[in-house]
PDB file of N, CA, C, O and CB in Angstrom:
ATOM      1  N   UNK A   1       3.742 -17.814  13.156  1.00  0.00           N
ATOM      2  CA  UNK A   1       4.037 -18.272  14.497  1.00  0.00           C
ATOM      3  C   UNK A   1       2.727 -18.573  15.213  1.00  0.00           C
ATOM      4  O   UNK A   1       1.914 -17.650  15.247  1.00  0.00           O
ATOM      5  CB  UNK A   1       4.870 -17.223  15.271  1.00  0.00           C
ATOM      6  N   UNK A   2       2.451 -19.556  15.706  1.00  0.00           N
ATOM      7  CA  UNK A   2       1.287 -20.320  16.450  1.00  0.00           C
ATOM      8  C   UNK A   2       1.232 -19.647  17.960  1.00  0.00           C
ATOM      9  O   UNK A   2       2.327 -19.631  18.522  1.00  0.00           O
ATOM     10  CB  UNK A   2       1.620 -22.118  16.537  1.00  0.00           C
ATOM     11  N   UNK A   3       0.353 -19.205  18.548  1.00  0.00           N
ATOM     12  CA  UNK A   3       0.332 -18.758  19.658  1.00  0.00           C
ATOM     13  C   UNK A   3       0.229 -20.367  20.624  1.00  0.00           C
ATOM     14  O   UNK A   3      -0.679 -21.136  20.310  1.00  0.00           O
ATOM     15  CB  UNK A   3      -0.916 -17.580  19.720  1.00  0.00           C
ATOM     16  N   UNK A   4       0.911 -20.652  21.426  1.00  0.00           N
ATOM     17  CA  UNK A   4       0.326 -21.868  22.342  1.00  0.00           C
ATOM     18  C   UNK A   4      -0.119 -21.159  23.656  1.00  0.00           C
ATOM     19  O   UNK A   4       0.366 -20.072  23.971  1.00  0.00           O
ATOM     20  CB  UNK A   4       1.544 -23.153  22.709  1.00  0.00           C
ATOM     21  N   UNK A   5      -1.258 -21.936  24.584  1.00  0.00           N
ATOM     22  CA  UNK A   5      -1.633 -21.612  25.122  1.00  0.00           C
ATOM     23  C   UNK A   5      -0.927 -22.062  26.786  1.00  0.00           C
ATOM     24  O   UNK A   5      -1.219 -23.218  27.094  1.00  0.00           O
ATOM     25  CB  UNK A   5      -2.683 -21.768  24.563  1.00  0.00           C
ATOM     26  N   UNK A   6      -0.077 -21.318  27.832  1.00  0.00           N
ATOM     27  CA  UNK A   6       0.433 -20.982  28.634  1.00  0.00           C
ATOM     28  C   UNK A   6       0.167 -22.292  29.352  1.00  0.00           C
ATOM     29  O   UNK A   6       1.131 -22.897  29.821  1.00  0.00           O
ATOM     30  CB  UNK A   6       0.114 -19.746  29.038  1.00  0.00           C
ATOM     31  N   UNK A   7      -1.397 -22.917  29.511  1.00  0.00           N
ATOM     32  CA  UNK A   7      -1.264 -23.809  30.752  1.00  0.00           C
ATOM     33  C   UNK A   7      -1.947 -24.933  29.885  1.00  0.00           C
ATOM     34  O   UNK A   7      -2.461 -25.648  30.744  1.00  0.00           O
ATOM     35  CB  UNK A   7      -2.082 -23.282  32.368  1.00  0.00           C
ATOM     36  N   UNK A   8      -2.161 -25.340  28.975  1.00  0.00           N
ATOM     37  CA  UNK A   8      -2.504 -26.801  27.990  1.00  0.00           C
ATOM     38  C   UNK A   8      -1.372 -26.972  26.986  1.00  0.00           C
ATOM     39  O   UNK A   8      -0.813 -28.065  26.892  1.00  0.00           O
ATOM     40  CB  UNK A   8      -4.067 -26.688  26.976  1.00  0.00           C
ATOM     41  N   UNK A   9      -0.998 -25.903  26.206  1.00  0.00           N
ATOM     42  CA  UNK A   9      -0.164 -25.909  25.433  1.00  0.00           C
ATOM     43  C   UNK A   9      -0.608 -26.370  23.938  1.00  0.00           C
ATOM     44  O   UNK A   9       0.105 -26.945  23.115  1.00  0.00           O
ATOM     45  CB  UNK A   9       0.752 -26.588  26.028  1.00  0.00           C
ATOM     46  N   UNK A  10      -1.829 -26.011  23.809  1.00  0.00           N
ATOM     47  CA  UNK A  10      -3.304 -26.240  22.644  1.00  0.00           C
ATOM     48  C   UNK A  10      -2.526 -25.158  21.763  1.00  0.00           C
ATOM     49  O   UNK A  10      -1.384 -24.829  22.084  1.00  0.00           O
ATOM     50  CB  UNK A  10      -5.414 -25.670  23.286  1.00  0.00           C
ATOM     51  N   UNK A  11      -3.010 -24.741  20.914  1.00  0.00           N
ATOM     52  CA  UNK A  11      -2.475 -23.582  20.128  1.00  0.00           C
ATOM     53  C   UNK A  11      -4.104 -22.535  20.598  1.00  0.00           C
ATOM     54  O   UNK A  11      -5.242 -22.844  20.950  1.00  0.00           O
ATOM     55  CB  UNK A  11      -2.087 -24.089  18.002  1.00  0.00           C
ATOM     56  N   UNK A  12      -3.457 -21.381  20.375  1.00  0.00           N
ATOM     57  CA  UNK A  12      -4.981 -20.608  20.390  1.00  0.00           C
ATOM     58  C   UNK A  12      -4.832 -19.768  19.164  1.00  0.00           C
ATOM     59  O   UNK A  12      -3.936 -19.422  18.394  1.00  0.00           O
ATOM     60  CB  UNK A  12      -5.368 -19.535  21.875  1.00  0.00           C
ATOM     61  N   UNK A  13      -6.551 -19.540  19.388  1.00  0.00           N
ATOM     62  CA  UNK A  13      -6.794 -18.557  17.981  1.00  0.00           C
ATOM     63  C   UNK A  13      -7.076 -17.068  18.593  1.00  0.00           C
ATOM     64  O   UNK A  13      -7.572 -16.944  19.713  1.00  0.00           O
ATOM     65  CB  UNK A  13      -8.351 -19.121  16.902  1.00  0.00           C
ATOM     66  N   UNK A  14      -6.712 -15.906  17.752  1.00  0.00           N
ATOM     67  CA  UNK A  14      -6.892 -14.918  18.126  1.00  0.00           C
ATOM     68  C   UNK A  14      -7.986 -14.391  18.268  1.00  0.00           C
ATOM     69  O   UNK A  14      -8.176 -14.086  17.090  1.00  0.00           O
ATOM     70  CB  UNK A  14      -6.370 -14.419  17.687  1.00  0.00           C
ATOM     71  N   UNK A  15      -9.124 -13.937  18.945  1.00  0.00           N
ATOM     72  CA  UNK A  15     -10.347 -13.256  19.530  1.00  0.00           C
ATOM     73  C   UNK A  15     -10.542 -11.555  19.649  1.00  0.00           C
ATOM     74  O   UNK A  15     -10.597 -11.099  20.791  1.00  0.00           O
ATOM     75  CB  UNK A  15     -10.403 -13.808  20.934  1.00  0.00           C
ATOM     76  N   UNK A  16     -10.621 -10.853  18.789  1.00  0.00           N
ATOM     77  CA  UNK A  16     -10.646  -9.300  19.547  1.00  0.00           C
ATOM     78  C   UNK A  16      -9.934  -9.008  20.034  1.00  0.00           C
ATOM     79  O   UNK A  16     -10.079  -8.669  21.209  1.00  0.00           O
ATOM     80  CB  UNK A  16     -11.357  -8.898  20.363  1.00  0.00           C
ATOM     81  N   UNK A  17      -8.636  -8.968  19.350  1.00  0.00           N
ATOM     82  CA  UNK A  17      -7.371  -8.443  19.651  1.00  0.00           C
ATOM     83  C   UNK A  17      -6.826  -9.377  21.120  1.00  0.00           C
ATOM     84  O   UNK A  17      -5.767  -9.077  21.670  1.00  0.00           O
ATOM     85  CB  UNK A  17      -7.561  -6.654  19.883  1.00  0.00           C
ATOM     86  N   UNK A  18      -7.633 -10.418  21.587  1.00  0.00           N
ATOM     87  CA  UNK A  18      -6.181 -11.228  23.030  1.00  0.00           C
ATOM     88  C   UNK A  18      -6.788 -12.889  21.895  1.00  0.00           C
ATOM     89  O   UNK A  18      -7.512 -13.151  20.934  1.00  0.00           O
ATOM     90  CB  UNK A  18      -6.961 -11.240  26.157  1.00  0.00           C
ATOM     91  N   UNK A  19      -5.926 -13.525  22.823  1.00  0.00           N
ATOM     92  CA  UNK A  19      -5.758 -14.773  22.353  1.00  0.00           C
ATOM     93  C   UNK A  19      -6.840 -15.965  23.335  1.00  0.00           C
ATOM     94  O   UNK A  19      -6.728 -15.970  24.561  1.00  0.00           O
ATOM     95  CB  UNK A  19      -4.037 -15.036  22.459  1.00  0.00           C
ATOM     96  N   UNK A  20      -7.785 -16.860  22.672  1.00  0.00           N
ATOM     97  CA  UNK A  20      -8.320 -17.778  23.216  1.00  0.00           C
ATOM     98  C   UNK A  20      -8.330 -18.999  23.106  1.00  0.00           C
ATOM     99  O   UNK A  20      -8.327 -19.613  22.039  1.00  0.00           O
ATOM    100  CB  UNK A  20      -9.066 -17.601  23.209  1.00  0.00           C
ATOM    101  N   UNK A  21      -8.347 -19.647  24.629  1.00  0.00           N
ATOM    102  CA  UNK A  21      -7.842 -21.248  23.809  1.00  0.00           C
ATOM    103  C   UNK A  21      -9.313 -22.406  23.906  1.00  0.00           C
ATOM    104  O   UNK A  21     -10.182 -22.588  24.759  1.00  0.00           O
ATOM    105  CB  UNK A  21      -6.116 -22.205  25.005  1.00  0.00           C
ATOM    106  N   UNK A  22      -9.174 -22.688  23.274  1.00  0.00           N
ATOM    107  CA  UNK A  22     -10.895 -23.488  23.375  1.00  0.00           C
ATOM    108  C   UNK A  22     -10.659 -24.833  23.342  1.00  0.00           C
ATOM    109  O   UNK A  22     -11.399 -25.674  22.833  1.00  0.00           O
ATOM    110  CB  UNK A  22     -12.095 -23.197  21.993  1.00  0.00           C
ATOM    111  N   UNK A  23      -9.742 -25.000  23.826  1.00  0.00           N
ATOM    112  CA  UNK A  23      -9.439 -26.114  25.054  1.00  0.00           C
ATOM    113  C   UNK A  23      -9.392 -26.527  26.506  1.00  0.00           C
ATOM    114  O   UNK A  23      -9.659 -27.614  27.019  1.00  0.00           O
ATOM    115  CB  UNK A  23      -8.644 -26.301  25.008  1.00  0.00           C
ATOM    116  N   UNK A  24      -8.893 -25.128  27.165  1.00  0.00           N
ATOM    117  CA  UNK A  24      -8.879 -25.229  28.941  1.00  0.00           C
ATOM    118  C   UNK A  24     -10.227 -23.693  28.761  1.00  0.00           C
ATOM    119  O   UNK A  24     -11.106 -23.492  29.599  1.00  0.00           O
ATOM    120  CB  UNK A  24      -6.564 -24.723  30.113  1.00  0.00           C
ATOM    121  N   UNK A  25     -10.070 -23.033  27.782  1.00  0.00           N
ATOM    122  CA  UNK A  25     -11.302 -21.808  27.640  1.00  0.00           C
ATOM    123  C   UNK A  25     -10.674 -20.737  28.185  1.00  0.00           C
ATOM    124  O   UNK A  25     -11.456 -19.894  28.625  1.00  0.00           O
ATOM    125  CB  UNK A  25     -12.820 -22.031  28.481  1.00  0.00           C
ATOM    126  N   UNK A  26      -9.093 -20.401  28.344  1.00  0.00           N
ATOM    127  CA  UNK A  26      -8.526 -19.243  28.762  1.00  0.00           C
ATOM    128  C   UNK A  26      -8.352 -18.394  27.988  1.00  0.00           C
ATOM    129  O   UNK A  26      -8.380 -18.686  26.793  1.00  0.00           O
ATOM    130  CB  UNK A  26      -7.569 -19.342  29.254  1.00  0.00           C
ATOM    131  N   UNK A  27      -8.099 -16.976  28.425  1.00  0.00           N
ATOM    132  CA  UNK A  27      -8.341 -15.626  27.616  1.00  0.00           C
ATOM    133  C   UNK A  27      -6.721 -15.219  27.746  1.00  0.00           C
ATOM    134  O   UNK A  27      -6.033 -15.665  28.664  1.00  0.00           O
ATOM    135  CB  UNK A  27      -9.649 -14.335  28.419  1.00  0.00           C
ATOM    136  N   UNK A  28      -6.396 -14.665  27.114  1.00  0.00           N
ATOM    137  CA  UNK A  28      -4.838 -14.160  27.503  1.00  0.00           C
ATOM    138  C   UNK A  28      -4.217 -12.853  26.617  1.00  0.00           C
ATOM    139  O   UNK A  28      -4.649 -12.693  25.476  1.00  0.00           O
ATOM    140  CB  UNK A  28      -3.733 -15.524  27.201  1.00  0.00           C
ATOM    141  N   UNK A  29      -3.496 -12.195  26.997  1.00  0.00           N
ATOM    142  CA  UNK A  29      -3.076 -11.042  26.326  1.00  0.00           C
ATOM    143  C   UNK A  29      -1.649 -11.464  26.017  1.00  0.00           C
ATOM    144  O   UNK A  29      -1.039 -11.918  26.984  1.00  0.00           O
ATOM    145  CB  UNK A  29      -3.236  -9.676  27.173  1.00  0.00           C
ATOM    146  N   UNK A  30      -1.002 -11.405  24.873  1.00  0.00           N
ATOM    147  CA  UNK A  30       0.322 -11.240  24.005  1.00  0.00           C
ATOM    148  C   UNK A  30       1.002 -10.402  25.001  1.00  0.00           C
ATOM    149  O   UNK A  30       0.373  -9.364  25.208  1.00  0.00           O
ATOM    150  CB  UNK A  30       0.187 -10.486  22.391  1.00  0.00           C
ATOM    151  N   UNK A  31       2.002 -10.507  25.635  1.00  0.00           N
ATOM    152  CA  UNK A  31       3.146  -9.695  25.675  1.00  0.00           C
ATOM    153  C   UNK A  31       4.637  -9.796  24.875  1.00  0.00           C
ATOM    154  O   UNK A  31       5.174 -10.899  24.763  1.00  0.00           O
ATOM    155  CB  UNK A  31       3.366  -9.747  26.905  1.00  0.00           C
ATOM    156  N   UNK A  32       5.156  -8.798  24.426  1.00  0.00           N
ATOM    157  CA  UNK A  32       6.672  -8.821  23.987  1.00  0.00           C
ATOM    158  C   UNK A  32       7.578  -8.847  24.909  1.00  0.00           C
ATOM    159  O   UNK A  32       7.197  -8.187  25.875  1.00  0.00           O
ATOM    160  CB  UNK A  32       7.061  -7.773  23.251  1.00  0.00           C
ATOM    161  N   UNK A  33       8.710  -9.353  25.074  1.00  0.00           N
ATOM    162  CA  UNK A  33       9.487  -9.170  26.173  1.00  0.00           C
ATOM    163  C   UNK A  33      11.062  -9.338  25.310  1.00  0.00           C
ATOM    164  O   UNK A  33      11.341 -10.048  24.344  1.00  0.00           O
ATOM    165  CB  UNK A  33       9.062 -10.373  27.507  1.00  0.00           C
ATOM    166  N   UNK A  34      11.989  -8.294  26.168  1.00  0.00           N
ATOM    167  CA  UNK A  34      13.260  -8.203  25.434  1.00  0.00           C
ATOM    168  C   UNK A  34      14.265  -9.565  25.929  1.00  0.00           C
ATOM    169  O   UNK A  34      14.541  -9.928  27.073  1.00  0.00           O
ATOM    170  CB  UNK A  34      13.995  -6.618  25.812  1.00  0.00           C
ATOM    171  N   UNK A  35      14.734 -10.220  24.433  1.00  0.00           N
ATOM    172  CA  UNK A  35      15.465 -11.323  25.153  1.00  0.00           C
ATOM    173  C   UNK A  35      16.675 -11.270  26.016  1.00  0.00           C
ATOM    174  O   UNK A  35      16.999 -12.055  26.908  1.00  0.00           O
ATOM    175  CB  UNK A  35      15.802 -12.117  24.296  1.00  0.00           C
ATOM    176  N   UNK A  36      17.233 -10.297  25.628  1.00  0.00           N
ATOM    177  CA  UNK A  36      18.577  -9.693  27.293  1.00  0.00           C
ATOM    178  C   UNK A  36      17.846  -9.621  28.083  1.00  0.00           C
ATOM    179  O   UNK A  36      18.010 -10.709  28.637  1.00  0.00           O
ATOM    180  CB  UNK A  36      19.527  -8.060  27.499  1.00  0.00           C
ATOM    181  N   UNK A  37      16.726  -8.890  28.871  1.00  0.00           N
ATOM    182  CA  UNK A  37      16.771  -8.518  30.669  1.00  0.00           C
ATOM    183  C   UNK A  37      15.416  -9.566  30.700  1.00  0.00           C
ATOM    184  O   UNK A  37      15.490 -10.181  31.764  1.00  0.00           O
ATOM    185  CB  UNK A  37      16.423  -6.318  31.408  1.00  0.00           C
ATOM    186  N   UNK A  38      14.176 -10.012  29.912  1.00  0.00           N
ATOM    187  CA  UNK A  38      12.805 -10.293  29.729  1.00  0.00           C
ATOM    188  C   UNK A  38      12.193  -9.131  30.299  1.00  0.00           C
ATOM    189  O   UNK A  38      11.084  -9.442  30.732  1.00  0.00           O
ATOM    190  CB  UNK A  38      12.327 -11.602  30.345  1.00  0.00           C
ATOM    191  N   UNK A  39      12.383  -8.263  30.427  1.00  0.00           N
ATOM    192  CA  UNK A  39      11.712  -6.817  30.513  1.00  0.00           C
ATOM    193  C   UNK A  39      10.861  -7.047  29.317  1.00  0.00           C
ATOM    194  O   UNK A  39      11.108  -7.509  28.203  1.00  0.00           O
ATOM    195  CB  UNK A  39      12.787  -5.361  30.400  1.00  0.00           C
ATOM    196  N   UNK A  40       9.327  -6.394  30.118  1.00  0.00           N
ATOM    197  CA  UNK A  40       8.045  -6.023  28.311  1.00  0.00           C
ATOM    198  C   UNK A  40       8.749  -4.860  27.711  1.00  0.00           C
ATOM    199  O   UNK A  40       9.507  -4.077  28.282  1.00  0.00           O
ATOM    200  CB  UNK A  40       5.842  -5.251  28.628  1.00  0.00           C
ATOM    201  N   UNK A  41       8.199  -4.881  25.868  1.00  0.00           N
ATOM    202  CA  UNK A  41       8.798  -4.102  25.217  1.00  0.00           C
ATOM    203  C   UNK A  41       7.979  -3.207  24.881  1.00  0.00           C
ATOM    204  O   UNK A  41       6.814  -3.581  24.748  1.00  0.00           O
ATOM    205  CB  UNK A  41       9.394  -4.573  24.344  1.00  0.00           C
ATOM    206  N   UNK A  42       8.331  -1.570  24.604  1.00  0.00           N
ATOM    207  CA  UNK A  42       7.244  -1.256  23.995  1.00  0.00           C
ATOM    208  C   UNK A  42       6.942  -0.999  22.716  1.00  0.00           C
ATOM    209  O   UNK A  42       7.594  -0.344  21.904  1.00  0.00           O
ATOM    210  CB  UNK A  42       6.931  -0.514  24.448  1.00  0.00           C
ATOM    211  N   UNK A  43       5.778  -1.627  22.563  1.00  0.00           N
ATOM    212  CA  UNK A  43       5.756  -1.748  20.986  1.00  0.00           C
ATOM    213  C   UNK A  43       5.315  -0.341  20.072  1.00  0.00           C
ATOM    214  O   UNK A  43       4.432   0.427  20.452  1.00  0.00           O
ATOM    215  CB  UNK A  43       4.626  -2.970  20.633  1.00  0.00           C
ATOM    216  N   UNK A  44       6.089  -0.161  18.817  1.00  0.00           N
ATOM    217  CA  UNK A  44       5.985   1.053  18.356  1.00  0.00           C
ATOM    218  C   UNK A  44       5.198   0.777  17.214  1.00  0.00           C
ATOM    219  O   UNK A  44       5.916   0.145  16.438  1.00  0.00           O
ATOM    220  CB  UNK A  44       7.233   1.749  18.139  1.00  0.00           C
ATOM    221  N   UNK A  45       4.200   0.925  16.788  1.00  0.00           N
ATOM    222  CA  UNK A  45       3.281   1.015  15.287  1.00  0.00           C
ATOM    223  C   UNK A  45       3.395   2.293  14.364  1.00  0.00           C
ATOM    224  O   UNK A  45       2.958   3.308  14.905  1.00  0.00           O
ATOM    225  CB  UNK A  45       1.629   0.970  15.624  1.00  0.00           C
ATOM    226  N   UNK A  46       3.872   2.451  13.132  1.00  0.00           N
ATOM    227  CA  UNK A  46       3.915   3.457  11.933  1.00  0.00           C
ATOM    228  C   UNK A  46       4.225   2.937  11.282  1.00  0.00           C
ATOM    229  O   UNK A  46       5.058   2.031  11.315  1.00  0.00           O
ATOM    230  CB  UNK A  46       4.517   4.512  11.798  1.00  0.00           C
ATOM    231  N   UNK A  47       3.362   3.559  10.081  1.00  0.00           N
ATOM    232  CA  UNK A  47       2.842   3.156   8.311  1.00  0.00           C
ATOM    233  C   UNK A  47       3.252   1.526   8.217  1.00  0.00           C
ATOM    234  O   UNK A  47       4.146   1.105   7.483  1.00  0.00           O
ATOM    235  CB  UNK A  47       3.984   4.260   6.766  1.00  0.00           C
ATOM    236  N   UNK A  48       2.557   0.823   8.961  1.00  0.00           N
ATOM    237  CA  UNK A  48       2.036  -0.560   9.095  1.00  0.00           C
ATOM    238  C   UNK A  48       3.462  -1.369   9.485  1.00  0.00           C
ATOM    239  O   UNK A  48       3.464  -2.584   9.285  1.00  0.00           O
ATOM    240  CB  UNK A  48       1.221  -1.138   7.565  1.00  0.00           C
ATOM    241  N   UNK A  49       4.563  -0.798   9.983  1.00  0.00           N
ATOM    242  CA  UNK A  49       5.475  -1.516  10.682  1.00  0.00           C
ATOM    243  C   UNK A  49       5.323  -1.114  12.277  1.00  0.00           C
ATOM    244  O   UNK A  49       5.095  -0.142  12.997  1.00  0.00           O
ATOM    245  CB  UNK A  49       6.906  -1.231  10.068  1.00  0.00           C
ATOM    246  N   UNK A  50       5.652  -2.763  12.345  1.00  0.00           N
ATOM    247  CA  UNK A  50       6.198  -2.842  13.975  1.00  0.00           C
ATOM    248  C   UNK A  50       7.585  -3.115  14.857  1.00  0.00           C
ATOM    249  O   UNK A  50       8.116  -4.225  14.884  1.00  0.00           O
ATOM    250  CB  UNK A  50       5.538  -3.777  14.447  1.00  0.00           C
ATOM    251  N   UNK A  51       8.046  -2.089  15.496  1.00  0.00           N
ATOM    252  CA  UNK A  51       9.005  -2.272  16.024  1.00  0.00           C
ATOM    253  C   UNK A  51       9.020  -2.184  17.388  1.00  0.00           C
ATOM    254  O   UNK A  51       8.378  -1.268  17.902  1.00  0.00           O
ATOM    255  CB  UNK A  51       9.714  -1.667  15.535  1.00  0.00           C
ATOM    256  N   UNK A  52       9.723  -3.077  18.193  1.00  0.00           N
ATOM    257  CA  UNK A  52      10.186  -3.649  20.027  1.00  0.00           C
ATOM    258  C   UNK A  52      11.138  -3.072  20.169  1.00  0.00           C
ATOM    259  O   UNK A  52      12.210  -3.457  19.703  1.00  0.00           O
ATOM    260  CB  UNK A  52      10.597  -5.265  20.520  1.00  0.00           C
ATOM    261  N   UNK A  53      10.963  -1.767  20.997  1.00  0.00           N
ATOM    262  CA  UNK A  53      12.154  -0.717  21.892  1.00  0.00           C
ATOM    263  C   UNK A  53      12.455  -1.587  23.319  1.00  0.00           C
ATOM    264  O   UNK A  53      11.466  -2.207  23.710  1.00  0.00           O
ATOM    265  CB  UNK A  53      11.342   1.184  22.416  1.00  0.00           C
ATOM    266  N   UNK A  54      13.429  -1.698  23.987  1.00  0.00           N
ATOM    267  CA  UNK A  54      13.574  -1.417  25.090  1.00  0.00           C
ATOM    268  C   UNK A  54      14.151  -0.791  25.751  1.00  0.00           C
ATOM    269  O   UNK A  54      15.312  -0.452  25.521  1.00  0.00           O
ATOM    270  CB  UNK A  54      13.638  -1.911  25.401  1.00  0.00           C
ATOM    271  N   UNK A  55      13.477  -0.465  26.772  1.00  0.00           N
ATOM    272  CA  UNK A  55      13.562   0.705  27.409  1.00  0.00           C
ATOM    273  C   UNK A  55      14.678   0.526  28.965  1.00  0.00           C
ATOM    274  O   UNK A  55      14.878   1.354  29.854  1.00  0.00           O
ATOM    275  CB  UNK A  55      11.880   1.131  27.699  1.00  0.00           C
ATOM    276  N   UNK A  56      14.944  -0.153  28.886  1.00  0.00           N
ATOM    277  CA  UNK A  56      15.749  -0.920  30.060  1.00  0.00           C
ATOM    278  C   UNK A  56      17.901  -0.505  29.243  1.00  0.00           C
ATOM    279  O   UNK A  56      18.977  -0.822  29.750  1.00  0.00           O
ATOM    280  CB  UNK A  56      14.961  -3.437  30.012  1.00  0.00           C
ATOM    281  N   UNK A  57      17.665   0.120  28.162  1.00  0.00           N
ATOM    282  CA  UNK A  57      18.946  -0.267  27.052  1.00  0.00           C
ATOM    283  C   UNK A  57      19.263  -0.960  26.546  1.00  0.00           C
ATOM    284  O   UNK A  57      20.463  -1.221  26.462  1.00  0.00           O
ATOM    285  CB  UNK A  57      19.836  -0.285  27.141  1.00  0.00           C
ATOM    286  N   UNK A  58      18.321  -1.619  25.942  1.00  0.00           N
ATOM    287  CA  UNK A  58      19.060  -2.377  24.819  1.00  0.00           C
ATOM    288  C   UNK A  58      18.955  -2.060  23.736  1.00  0.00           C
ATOM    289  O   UNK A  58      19.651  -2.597  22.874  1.00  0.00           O
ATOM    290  CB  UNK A  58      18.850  -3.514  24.677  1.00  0.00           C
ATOM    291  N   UNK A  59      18.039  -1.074  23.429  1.00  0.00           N
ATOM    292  CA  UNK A  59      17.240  -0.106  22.144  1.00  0.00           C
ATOM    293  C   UNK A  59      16.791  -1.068  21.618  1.00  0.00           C
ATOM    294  O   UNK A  59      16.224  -1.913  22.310  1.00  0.00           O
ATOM    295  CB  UNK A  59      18.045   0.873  20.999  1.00  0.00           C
ATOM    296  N   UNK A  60      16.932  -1.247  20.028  1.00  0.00           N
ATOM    297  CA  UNK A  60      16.003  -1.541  18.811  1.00  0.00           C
ATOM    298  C   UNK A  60      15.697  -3.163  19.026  1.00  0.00           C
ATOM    299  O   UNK A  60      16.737  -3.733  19.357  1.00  0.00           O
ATOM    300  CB  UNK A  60      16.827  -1.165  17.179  1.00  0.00           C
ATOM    301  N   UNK A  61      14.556  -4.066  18.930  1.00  0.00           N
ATOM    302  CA  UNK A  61      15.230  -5.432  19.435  1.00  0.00           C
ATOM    303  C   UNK A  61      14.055  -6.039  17.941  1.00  0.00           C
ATOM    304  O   UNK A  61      12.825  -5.996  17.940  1.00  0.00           O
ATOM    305  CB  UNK A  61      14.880  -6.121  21.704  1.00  0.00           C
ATOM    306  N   UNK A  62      14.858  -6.493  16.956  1.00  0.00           N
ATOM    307  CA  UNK A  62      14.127  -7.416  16.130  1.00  0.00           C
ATOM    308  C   UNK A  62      13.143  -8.729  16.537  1.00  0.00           C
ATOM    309  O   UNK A  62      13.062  -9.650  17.350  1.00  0.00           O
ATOM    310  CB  UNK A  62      15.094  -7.876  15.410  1.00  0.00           C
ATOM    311  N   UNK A  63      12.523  -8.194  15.489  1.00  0.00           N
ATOM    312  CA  UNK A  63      10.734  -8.841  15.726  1.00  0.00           C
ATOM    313  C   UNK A  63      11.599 -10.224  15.374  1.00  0.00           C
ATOM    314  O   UNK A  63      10.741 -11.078  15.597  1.00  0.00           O
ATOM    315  CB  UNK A  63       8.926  -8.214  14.283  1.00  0.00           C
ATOM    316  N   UNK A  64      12.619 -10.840  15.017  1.00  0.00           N
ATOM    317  CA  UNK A  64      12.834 -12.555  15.198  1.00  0.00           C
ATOM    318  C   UNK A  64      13.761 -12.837  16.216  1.00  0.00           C
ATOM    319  O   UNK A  64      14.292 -13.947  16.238  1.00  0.00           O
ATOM    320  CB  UNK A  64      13.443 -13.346  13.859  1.00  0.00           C
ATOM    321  N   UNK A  65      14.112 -11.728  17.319  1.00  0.00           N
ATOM    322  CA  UNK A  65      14.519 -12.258  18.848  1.00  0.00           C
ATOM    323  C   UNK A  65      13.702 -11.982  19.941  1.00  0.00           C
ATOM    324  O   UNK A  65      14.005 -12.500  21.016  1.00  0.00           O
ATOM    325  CB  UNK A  65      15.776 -11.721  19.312  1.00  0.00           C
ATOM    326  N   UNK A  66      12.404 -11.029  19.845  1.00  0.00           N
ATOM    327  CA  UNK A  66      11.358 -10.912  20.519  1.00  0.00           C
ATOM    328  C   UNK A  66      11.090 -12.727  21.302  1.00  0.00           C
ATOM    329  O   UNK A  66      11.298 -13.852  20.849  1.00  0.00           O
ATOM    330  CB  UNK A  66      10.141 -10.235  19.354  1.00  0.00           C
ATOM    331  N   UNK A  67      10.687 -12.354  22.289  1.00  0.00           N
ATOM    332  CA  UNK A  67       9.847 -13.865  22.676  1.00  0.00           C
ATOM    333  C   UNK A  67       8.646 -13.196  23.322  1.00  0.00           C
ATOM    334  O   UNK A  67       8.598 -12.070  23.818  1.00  0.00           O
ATOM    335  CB  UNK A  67      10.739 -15.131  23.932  1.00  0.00           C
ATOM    336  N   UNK A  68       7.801 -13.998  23.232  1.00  0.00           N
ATOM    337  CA  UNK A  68       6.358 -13.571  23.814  1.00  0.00           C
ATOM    338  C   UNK A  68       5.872 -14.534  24.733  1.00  0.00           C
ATOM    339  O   UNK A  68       6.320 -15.654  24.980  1.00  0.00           O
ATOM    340  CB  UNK A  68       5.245 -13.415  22.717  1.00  0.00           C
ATOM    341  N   UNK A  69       4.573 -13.748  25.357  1.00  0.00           N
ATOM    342  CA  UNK A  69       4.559 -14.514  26.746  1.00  0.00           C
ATOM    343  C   UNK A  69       2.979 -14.210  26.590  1.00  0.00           C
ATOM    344  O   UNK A  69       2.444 -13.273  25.997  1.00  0.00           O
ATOM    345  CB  UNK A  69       5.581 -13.833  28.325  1.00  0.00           C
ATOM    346  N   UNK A  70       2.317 -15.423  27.391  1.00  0.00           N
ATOM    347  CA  UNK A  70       0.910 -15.166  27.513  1.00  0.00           C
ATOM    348  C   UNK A  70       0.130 -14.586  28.476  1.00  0.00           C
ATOM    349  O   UNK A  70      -0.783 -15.375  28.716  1.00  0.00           O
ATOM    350  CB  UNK A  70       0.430 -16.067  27.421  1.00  0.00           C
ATOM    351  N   UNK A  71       0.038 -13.649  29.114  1.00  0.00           N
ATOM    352  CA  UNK A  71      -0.780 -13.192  30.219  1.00  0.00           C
ATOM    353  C   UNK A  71      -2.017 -13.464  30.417  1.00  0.00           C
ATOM    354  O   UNK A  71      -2.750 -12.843  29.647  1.00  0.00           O
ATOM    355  CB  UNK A  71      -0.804 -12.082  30.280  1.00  0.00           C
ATOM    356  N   UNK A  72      -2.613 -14.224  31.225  1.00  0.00           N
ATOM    357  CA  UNK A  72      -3.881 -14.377  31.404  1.00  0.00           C
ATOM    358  C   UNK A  72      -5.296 -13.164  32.024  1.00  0.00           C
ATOM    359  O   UNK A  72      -5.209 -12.716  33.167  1.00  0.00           O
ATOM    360  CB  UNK A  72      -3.653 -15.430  32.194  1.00  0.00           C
ATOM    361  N   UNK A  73      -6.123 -12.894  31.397  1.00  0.00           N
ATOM    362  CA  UNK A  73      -7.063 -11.596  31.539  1.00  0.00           C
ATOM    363  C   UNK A  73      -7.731 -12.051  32.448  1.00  0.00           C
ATOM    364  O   UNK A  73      -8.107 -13.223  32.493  1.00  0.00           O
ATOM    365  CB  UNK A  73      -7.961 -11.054  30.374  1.00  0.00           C
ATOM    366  N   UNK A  74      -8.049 -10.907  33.570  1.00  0.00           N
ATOM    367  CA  UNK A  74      -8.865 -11.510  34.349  1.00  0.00           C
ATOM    368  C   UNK A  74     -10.121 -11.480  34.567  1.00  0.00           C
ATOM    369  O   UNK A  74     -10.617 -12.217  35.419  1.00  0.00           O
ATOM    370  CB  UNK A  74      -8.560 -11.403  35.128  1.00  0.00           C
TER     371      UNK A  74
END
């Protein structure tokens, strides 16, 4: 999955864990968000899986209905 970048729509490459686009030169952080409420998810890491809780009730939410969003760092 290609990260695009929020306000060009360039693709970006990943930088030290956030995302940069070296097109408009914006910095941005990945968020998960649950596709019922768009509430952020929180993400759970063990023995190299990742799983998207939400915490709002919807519980377990698979990593191929996740949508992500770009936050810009300031």
């Amino acid at each position: 999955m290609e990260a695009l970048c929020p306000v060009c729509q360039k693709v970006m490459g990943e930088v030290s864990g956030h995302f940069h686009c070296s097109h408009c030169q914006g910095n941005y952080q990945q968020q998960a968000e649950c596709p019922e409420c768009g509430k952020p998810l929180q993400v759970l890491k063990a023995c190299g899986a990742v799983d998207y809780f939400c915490q709002q009730g919807h519980g377990l939410i698979s990593k191929s209905r996740v949508r992500f969003s770009y936050l810009p760092i300031p």
